[in-house]
N, C-alpha and C positions, 0 to 999 in steps of 0.2 A: 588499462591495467592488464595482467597476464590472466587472462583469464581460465586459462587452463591449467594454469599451478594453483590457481585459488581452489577450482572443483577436484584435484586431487590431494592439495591440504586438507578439503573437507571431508572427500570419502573415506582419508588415514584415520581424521579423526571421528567420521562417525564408527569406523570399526575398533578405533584406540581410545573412547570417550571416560579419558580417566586424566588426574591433575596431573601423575609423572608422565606420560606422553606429552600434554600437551606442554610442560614446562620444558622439557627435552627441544621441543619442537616451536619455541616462543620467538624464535628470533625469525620464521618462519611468518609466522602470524605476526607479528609486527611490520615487516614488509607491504605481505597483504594489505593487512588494514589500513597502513602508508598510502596505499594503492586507490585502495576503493575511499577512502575520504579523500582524495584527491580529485577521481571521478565524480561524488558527489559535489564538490566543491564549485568542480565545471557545469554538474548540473544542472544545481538553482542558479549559476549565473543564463545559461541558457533558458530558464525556464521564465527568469524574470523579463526576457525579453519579449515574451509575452501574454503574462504571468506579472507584472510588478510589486503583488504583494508578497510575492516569498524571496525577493532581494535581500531581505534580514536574516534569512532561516540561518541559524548558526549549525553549519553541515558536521561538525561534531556534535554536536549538541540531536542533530536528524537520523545519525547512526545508528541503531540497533547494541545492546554489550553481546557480547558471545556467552558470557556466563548465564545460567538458567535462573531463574528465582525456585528455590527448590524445598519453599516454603510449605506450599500446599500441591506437590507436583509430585504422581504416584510413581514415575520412574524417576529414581534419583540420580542421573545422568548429570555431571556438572556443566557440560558447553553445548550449546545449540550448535546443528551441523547448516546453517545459511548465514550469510553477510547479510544483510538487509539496512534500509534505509527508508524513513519517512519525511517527507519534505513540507512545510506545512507555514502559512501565514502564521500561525499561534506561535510555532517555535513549539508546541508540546504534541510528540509523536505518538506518544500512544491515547488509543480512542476512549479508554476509563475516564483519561484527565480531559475528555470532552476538547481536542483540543480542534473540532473541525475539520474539513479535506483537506486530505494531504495528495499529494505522488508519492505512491508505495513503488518499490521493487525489490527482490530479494534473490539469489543465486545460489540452491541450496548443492548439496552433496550427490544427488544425481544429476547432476549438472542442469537442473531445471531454471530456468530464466523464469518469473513471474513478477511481472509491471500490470500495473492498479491507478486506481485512481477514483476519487469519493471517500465514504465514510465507511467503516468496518464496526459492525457490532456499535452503534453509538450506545451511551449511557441513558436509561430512560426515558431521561427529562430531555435531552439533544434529542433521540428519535421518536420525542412522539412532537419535536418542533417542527420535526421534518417531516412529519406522516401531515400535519395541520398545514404545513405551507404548499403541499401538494394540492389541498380541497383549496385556501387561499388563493391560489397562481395556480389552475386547474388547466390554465390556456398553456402559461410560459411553459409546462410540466408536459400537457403533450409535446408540444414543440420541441424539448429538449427531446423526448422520447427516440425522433424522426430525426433528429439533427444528425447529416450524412457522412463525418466525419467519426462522432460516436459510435455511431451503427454501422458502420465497413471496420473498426478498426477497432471494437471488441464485440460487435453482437448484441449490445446489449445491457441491461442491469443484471448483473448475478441474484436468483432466487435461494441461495443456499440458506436453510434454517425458514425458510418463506411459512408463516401462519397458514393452519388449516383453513382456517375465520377472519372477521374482521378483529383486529383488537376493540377492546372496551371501550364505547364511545363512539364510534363511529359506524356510520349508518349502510350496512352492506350495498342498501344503492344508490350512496353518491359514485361520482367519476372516481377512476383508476384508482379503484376500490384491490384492484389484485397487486398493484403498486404498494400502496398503506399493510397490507399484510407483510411487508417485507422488514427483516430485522436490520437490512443493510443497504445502502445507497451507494453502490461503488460498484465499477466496472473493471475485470480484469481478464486476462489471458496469458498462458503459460506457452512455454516453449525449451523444447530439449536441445541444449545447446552444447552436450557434449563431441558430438562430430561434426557441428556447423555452427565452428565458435564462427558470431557476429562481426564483419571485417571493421565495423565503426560504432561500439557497443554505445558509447556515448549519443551517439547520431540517433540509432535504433530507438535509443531509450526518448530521448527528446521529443520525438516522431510520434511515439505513443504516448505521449504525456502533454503533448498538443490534441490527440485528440481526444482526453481526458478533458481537457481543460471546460469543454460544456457544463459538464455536471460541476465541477469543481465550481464554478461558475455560479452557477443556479443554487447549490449547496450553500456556499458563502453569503447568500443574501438575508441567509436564516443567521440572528442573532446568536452568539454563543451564550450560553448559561452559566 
């Protein structure tokens, strides 16, 4: 996809975030989005090769809307300034509907590239499955930790929003007790891709969504609720 028409559509729009801009500007964005569900399209084919369970993901259906939900949302801005996509065995992208790991990535308006992979924020009852199957599989869980494709090629588990404490119930000195404090089980890293647009974005992304695939992995073995 052009990827540099897409981070300048988005920067008109984050300075233009109003519905006569962007209807002025719709035949624009539909290009775009032609584009990028195209690339997604390619993606979960790539990913299912080795990956088999997101061969189904309906890559419309894994898309992101542009429009905000602008129900309970203190700036009333009508369109989000990123494309993004979640790619996901359940088929349901967002993490409220408990839908599981997915392969996130997203392209926002400062031309920042951000590819993910794991669970974001799960719903209660999904993260305290996943806090329990870490004391359960306390072996497979380091192991996943160490695994050398994970750890070169993002660092790590993100501790963003990470508990002061243990949550309720769980006993400060079992194993990777600093793990269980975590509200999130997902790997990510970001990159500025306004002057070194990616010459094989599709490639790039694959790359990192392979080495996702541990946790994605180990995540899916926990039942969904």
């Amino acid at each position: 996809m052009h990827v540099r028409d897409l981070t300048q559509f988005l920067a008109e729009l984050a300075e233009n975030n109003n519905r006569a801009w962007f209807v002025m500007n719709k035949p624009r964005y539909d290009i775009l989005r032609a584009e990028f569900l195209e690339l997604v399209t390619e993606l979960i084919a790539g990913i299912a090769k080795f990956d088999p369970a997101v061969a189904d993901c309906n890559p419309r259906k894994a898309l992101f809307r542009i429009n905000r939900d602008l129900r309970f949302a203190r700036e009333k801005i009508p369109y989000k300034t990123h494309f993004a996509a979640s790619i996901t065995a359940s088929g349901m992208k967002k993490p409220s509907q408990g839908g599981g790991p997915a392969y996130y990535f997203h392209i926002n308006a400062d031309g920042e590239l951000l590819v993910a992979g794991g669970e974001y924020l799960p719903p209660p009852q999904r993260l305290r499955a996943i806090r329990q199957q870490v004391i359960d599989d306390a072996d497979g869980f380091a192991q996943l930790l160490k695994n050398k494709k994970l750890v070169q090629g993002f660092g790590g588990l993100q501790e963003e929003d990470k508990l002061a404490r243990p949550p309720k119930g769980f006993d400060p000195d079992i194993p990777h007790i600093e793990a269980i404090k975590l509200k999130s089980f997902i790997v990510w890293k970001e990159s500025d891709i306004r002057g070194n647009i990616p010459k094989d974005l599709k490639k790039e992304l694959l790359s990192s969504f392979r080495d996702a695939y541990p946790l994605v992995s180990w995540l899916r073995q926990i039942p969904l609720v």
